[in-house]
Jmol script that loads the backbone (N, CA, C; Angstrom):
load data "model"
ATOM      1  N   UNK A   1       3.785  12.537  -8.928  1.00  0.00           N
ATOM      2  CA  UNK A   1       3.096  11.752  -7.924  1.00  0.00           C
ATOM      3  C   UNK A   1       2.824  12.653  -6.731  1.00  0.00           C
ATOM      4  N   UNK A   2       1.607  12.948  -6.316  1.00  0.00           N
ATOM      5  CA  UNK A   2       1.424  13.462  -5.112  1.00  0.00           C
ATOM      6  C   UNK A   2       0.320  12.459  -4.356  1.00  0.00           C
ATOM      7  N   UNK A   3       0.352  13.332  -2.466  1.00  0.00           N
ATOM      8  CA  UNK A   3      -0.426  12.471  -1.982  1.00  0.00           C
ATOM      9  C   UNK A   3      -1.917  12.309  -2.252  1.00  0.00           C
ATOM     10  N   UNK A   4      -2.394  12.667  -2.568  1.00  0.00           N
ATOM     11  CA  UNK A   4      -3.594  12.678  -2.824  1.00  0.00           C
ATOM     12  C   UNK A   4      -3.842  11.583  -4.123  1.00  0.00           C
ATOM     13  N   UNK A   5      -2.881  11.188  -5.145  1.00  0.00           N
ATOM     14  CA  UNK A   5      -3.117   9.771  -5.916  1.00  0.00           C
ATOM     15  C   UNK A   5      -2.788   8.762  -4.652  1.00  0.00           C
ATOM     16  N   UNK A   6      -1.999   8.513  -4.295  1.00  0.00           N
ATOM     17  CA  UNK A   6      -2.223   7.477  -2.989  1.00  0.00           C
ATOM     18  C   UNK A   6      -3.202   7.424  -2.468  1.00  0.00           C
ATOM     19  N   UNK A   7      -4.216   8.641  -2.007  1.00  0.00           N
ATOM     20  CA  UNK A   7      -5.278   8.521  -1.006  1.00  0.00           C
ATOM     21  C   UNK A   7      -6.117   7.611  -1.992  1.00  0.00           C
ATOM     22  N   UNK A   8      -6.403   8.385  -3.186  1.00  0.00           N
ATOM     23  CA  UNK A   8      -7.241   8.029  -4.261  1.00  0.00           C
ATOM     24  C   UNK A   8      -7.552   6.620  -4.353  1.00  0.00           C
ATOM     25  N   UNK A   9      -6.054   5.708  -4.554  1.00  0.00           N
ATOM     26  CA  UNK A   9      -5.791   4.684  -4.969  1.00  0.00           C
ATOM     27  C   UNK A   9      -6.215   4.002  -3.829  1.00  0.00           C
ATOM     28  N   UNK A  10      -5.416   4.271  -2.448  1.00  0.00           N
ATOM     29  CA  UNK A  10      -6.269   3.516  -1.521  1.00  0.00           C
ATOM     30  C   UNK A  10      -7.522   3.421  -1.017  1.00  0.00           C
ATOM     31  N   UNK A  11      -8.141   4.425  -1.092  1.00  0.00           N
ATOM     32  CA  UNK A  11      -9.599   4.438  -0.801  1.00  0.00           C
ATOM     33  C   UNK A  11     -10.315   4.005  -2.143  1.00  0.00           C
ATOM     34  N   UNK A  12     -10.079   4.127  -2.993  1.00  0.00           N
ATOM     35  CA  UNK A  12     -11.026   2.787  -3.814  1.00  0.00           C
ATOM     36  C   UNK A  12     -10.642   1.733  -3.780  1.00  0.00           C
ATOM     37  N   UNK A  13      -9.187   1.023  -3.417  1.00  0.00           N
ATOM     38  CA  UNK A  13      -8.973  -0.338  -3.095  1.00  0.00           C
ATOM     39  C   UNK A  13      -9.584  -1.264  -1.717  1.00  0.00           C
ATOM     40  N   UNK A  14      -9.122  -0.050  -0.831  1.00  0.00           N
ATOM     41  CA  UNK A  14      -9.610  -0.463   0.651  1.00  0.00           C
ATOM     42  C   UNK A  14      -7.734  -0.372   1.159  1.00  0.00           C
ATOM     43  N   UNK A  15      -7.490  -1.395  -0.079  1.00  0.00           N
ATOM     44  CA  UNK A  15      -5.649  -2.169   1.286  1.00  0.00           C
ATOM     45  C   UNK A  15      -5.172  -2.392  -0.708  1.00  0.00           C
ATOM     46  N   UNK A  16      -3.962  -2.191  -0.598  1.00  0.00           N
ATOM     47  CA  UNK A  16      -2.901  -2.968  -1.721  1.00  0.00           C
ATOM     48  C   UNK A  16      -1.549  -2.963  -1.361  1.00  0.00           C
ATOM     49  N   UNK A  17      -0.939  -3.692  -2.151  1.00  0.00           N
ATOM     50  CA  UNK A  17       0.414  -4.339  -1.723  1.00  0.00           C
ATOM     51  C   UNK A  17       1.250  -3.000  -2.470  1.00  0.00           C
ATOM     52  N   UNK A  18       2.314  -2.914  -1.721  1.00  0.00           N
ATOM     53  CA  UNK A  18       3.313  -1.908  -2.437  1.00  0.00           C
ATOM     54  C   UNK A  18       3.775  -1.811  -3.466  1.00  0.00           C
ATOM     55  N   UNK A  19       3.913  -3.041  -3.628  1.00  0.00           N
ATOM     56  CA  UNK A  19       4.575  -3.720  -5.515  1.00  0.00           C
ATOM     57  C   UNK A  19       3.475  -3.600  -6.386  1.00  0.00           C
ATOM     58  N   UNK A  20       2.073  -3.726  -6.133  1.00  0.00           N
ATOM     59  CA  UNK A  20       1.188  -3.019  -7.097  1.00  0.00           C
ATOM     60  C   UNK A  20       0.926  -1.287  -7.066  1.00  0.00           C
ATOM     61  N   UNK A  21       1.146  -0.789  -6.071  1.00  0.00           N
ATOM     62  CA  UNK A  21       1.021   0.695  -5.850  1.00  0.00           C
ATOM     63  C   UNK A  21       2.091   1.005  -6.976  1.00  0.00           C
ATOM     64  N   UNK A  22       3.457   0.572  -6.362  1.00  0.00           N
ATOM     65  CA  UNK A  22       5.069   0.765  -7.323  1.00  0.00           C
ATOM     66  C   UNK A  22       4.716   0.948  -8.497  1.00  0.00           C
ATOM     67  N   UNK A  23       4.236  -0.600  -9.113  1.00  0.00           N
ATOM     68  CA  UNK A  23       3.434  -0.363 -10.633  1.00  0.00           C
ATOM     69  C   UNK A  23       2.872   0.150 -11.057  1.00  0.00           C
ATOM     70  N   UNK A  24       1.736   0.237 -10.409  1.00  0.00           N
ATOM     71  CA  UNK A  24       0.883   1.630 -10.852  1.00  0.00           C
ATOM     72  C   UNK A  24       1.272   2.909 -11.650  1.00  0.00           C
ATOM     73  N   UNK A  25       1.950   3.753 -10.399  1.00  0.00           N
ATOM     74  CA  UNK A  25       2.371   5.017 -10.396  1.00  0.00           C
ATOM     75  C   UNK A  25       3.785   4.723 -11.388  1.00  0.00           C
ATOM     76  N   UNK A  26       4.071   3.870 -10.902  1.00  0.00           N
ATOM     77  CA  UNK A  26       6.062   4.246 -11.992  1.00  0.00           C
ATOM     78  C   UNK A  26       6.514   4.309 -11.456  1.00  0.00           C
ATOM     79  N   UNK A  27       6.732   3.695  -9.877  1.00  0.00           N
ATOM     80  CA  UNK A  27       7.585   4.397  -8.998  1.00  0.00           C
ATOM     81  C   UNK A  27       8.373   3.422  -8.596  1.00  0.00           C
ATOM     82  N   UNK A  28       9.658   3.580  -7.299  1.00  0.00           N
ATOM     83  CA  UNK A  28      10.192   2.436  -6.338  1.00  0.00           C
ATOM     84  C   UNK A  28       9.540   2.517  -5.679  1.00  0.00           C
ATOM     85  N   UNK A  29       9.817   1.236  -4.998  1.00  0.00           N
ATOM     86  CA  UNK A  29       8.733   1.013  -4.082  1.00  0.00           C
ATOM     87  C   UNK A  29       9.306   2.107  -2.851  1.00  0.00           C
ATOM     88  N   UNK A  30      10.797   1.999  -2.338  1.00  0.00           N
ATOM     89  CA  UNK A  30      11.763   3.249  -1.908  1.00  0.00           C
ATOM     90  C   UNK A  30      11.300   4.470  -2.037  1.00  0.00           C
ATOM     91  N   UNK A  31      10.435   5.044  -3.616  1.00  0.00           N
ATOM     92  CA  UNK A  31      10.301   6.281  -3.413  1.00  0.00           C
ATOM     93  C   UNK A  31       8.697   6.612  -3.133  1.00  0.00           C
ATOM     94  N   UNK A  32       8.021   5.269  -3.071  1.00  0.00           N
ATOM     95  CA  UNK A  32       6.697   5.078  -2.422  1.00  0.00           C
ATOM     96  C   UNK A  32       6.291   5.102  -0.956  1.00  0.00           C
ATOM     97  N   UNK A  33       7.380   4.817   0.037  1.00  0.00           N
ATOM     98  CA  UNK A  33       7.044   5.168   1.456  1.00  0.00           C
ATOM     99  C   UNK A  33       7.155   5.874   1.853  1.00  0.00           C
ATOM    100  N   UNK A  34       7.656   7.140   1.406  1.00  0.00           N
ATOM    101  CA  UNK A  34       7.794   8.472   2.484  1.00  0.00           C
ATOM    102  C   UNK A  34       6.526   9.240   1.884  1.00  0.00           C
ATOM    103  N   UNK A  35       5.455   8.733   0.598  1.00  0.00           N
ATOM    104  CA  UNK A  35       4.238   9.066   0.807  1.00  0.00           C
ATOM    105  C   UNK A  35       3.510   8.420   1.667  1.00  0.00           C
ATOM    106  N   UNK A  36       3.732   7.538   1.546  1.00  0.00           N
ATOM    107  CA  UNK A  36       2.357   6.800   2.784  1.00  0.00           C
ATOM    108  C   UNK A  36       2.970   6.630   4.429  1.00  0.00           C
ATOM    109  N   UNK A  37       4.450   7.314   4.586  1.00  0.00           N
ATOM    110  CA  UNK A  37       4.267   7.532   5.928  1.00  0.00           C
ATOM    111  C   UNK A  37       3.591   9.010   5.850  1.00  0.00           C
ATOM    112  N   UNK A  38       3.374   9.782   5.153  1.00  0.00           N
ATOM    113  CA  UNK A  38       2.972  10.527   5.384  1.00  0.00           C
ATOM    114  C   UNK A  38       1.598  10.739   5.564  1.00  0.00           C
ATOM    115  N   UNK A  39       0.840   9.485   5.185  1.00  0.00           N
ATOM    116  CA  UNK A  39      -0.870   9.570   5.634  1.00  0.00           C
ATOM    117  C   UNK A  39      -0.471   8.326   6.402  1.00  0.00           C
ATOM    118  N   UNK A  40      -0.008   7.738   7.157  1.00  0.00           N
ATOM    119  CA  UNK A  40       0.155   7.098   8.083  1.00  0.00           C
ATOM    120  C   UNK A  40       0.273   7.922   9.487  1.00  0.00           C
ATOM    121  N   UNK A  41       1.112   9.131   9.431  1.00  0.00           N
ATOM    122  CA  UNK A  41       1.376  10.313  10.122  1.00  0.00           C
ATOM    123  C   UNK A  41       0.234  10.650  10.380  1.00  0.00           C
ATOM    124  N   UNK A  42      -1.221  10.925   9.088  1.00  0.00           N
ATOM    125  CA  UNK A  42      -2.582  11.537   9.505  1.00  0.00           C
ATOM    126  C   UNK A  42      -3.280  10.837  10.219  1.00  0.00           C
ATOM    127  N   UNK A  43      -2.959   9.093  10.462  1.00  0.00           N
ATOM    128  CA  UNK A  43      -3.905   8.700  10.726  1.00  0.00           C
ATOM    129  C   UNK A  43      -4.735   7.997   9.794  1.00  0.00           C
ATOM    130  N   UNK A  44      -4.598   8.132   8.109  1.00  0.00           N
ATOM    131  CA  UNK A  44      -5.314   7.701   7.207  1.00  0.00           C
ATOM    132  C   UNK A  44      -5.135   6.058   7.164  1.00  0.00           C
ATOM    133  N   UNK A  45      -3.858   6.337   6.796  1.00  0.00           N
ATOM    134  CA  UNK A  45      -3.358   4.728   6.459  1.00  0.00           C
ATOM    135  C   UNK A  45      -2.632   3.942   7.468  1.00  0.00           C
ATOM    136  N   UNK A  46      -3.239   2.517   7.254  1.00  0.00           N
ATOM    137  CA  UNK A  46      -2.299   1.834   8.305  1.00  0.00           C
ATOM    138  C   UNK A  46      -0.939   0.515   7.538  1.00  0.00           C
ATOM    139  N   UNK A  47       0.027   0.261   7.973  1.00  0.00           N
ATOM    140  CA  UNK A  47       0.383  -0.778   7.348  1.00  0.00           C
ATOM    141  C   UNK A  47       0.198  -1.850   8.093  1.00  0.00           C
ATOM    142  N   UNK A  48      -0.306  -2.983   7.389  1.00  0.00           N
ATOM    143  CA  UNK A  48      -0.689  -4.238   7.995  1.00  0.00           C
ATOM    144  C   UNK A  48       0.265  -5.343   8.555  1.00  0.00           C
ATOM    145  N   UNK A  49       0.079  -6.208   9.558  1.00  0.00           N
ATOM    146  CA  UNK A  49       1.018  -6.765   9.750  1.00  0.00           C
ATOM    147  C   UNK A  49       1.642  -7.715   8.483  1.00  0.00           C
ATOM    148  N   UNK A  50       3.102  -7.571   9.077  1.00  0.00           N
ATOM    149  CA  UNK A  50       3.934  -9.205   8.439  1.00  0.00           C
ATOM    150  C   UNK A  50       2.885  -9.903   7.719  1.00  0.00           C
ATOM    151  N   UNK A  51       3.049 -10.684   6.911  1.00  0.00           N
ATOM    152  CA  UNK A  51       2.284 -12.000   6.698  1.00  0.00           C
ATOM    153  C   UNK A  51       1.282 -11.606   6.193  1.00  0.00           C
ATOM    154  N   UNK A  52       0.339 -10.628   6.443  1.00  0.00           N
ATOM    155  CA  UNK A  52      -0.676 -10.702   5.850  1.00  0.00           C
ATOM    156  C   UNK A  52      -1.405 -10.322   4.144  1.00  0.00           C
ATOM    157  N   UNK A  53      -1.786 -11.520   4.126  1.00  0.00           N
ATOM    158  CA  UNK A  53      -2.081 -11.349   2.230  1.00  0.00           C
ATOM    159  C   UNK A  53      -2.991 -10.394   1.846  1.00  0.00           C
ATOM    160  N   UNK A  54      -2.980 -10.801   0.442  1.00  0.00           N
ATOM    161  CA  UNK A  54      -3.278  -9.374  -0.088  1.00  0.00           C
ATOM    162  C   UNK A  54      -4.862  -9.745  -0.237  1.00  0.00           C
ATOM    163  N   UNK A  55      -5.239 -11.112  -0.440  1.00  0.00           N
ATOM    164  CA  UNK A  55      -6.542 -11.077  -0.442  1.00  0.00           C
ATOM    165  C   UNK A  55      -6.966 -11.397  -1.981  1.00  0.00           C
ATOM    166  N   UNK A  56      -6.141 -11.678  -2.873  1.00  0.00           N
ATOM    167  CA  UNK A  56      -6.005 -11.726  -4.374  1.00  0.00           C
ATOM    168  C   UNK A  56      -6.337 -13.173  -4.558  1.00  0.00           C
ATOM    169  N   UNK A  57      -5.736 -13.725  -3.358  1.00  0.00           N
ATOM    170  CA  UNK A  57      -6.312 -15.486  -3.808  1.00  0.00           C
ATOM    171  C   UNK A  57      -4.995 -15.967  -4.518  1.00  0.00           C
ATOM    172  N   UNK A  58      -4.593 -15.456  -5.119  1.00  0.00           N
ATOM    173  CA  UNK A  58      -3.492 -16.202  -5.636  1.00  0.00           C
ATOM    174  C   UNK A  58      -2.029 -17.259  -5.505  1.00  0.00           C
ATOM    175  N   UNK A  59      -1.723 -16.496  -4.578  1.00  0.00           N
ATOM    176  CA  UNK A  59      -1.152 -17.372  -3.558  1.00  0.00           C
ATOM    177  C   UNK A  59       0.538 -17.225  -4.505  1.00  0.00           C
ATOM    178  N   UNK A  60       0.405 -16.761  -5.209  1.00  0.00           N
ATOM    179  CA  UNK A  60       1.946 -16.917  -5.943  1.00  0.00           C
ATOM    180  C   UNK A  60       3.487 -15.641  -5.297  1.00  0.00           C
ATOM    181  N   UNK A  61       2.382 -15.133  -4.097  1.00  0.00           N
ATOM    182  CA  UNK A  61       3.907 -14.214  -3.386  1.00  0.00           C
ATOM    183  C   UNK A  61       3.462 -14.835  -1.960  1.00  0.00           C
ATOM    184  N   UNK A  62       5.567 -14.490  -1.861  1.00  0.00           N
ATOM    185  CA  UNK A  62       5.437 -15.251   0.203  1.00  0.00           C
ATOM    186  C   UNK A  62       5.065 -14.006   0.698  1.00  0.00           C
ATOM    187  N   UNK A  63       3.733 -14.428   1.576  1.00  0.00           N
ATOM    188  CA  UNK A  63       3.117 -13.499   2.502  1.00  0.00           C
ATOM    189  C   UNK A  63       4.546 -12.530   3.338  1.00  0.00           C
ATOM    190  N   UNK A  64       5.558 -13.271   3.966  1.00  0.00           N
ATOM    191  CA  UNK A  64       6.469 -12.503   4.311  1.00  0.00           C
ATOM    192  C   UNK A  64       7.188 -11.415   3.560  1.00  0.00           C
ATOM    193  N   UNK A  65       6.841 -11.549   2.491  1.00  0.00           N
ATOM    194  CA  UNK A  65       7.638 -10.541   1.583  1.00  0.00           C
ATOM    195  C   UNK A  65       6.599  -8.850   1.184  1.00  0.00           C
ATOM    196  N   UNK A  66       5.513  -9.205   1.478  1.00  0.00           N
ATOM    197  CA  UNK A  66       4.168  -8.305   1.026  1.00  0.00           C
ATOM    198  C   UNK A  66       4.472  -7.554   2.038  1.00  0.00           C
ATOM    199  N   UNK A  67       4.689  -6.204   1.626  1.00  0.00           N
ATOM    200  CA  UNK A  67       3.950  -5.167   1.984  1.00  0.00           C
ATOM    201  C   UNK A  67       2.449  -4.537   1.913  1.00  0.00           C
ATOM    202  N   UNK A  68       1.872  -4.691   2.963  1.00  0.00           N
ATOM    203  CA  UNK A  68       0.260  -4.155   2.772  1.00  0.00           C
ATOM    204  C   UNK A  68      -0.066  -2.925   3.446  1.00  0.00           C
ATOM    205  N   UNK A  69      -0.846  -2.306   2.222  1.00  0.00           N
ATOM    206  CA  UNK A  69      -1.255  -0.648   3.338  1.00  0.00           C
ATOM    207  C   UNK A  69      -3.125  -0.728   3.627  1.00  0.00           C
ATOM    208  N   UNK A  70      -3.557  -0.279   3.836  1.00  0.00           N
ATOM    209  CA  UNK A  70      -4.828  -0.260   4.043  1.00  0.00           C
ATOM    210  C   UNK A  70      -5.309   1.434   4.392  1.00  0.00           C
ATOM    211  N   UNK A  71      -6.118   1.715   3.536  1.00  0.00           N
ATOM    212  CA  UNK A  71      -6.568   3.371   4.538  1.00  0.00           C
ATOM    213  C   UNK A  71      -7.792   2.693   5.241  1.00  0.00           C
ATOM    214  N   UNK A  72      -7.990   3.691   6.283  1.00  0.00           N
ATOM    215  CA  UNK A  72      -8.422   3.769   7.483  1.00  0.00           C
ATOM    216  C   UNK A  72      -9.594   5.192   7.162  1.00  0.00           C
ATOM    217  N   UNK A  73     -10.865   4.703   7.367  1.00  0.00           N
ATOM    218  CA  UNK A  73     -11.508   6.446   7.234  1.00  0.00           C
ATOM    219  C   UNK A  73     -12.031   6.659   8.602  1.00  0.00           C
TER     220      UNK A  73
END
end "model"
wireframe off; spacefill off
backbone 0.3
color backbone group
C-alpha cells in the first residue's frame, strides 16, 4: 500500500468512508490513517466532520460512527 493508491482512490471517488477504503486495500482501518494524515499534512485531503454521511443513501451506518475523507484539489 502506498500513498499514491489513496490519492488514486480518492480522487476518483471525490470523499469515502474509511471502512470502505479498509476494504478495499486489505487493510485496518488503524493502519489506514497515518496514510491519509499524511495527504492531510499536504493539504490534499480533508476529513469531514462527525456525522456526516457518506452520500450512499443507504442509511444502514450511524452517521456518528463514519469516518469520511474527501480530497481536496
Amino acid at each position: 500500500m502506498i500513498l499514491t493508491d489513496v490519492r488514486d482512490y480518492l480522487k476518483s471517488r471525490g470523499q469515502a468512508p474509511l471502512r470502505d477504503m479498509a476494504l478495499t486495500f486489505g487493510m485496518e482501518q488503524d493502519a489506514l490513517r497515518p496514510l491519509l494524515e499524511q495527504w492531510i499534512a499536504k493539504g490534499k485531503v480533508i476529513k469531514m466532520p462527525q456525522g456526516t454521511t457518506c452520500g450512499g443513501g443507504c442509511s444502514s451506518c450511524a452517521p456518528q460512527t463514519i469516518e469520511i475523507y474527501q480530497w481536496v484539489d
